[in-house]
Structures are given as C-alpha cells and as structure tokens.
N, C-alpha and C positions, 0 to 999 in steps of 0.2 A: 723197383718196378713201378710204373708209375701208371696210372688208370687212366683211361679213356674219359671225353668229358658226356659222354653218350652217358658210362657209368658211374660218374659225379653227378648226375644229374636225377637219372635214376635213383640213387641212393638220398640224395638230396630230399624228393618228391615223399620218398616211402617214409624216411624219416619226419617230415612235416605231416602228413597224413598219420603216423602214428601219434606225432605228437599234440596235433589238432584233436584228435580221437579220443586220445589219451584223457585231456583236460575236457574238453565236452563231457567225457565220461565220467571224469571225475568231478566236475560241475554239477553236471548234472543228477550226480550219484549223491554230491555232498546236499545238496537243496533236498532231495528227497528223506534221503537218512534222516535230514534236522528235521524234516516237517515227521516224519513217520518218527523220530523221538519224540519230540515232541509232542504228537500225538499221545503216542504209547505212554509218554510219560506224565500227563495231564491224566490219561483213564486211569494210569495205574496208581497216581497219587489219587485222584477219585476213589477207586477201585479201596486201595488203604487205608482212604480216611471213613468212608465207609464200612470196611469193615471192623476196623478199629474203635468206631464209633458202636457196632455194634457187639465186638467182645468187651465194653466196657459198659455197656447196658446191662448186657448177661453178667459180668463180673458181679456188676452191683447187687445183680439179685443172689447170685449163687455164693458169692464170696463170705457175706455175713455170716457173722455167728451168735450165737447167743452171747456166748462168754465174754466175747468181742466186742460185741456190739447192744446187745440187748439187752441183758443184766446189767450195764454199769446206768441205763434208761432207768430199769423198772427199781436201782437201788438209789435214784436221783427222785424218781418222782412216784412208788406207791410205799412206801416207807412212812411211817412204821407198821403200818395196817399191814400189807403183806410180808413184812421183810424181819421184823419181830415178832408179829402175831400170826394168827392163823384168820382173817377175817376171813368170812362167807367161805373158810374150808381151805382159803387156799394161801401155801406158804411160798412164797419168795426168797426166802432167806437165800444168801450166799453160797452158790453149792446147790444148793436143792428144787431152784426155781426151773431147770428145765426139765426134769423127771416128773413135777408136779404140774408142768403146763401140757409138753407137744405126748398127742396120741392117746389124751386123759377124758375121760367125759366127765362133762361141766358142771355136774352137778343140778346145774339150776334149769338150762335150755334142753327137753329131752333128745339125747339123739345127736348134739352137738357138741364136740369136744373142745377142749379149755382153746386147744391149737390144733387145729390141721395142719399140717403139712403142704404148703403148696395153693391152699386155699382161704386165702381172709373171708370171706364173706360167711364159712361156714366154721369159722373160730370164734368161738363163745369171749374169748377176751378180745380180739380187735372189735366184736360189736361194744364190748364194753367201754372202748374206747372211743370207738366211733359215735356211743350212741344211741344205735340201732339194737342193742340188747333187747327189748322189752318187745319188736316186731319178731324177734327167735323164739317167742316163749320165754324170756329171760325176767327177772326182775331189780328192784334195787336202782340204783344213781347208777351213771355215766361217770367212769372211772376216768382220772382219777378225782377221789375225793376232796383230794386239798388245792383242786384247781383243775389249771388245763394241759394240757402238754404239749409243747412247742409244735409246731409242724413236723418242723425236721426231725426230730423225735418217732412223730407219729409215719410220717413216710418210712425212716429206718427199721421199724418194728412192721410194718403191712411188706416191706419189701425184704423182708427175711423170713414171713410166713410165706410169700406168694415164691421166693427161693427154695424152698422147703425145709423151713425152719432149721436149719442146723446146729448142731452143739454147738 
C-alpha cells in the first residue's frame, strides 16, 4: 500500500518539527543543565570547602588530648622541675600530670584553677605560660623556667584548654 504524497508530506513536516523541537530542547536543556551544574557545583565545592574548613578548626580544638598532645610538651619543656619534682606543689610526672592539672585549684591564684576546662584566660598555668600569672593574684616567674616555649607549643596547649582540656 503505498501513501499519498499529501501524507508523505504531513509525516515529513511533523517529523522535522519534532525533531527541530527535539534539539532546541535538548540545546537548550544541555546549556542550562551545564550552567545550573555548574553553578551548583562551584556553591557546593564552596559550600564543602567551607565547611570542611570549619570542621577542621573545631577538630583542632576538640580533637586534642593531653596524652597526645600535651604531655609529650610539658615532658619536653617543664622537666625536671615538674616532671621529677614536685615544684610549687605541682607534679607533672608521666601519668599523673592530668589529675594534678584540669578541675584543680592553683594553689597560688585564689579562686583560679591549675586548668579550666574550656577556658585559658581563667587557667592558672596558661597564665603561667603566657605571663599574665601575677595580674591573677598569681606569683613566681613565667613558666617555663629553663626558657621559652616554642609558639607552636604554646598554641597546642591554649588550644586544648580552650577544646576542653581532654584526657
């Protein structure tokens, strides 16, 4: 059977308008897609490095520990004074240095504990470290005695009281 060319022609029309349609569509669909990835994918690498940038702030504060991190410090640099002996009351020694620091009062600052928790400014040893001891009521030298203590050091220790001092 053989078709009319009325409806060769017809079929002709409908198929180019689809297929015109068709690619406009998809043209037009693929430009948007790329731009709208695109997009999306610029905020949400934003979006990621952003917030990845800020669970690795939090990390650094909460992650620390003493054991980890703070004791192999205080057996680097207040040794032998703290770590063998008992100066001004207070033991360091291996093992025992966090029992005798976080939730302790200081002995010397009234009212101010060796560590707070959470708080440097109101921990009787990062004044001691920083300096600032003697504006707490505190007395005695800026620890430590046999010198100074690196920066890095000193940031790693402010930023595991300000963490909340962890074992």
């Amino acid at each position: 059977m053989r078709s009319s060319p009325l409806s060769d022609l017809i079929r002709l029309s409908i198929l180019t308008l689809l297929g015109t349609g068709l690619s406009l569509g998809c043209g037009d669909k693929d430009t948007d897609d790329s731009a709208a990835t695109d997009d999306t994918s610029a905020e949400g690498d934003a979006d990621t490095d952003t917030d990845s940038d800020a669970d690795a702030d939090s990390d650094s504060d909460t992650d620390l520990s003493f054991a980890s991190d703070v004791e192999p410090i205080i057996q680097g640099n207040c040794s032998p004074c703290h770590t063998s002996n008992t100066s001004g009351g207070l033991s360091m020694a291996s093992g025992a240095g966090y029992g005798n620091l976080v939730d302790v009062p200081s002995g010397e600052a009234m009212g101010m504990d060796r560590v707070e928790p959470g708080d440097p400014g109101n921990s009787y040893m990062w004044r001691k470290l920083e300096g600032t001891h003697n504006e707490a009521g505190g007395s005695g030298d800026r620890m430590p005695k046999n010198g100074t203590m690196s920066q890095g050091d000193l940031d790693i220790i402010e930023q595991w009281i300000s963490g909340g001092a962890n074992p």
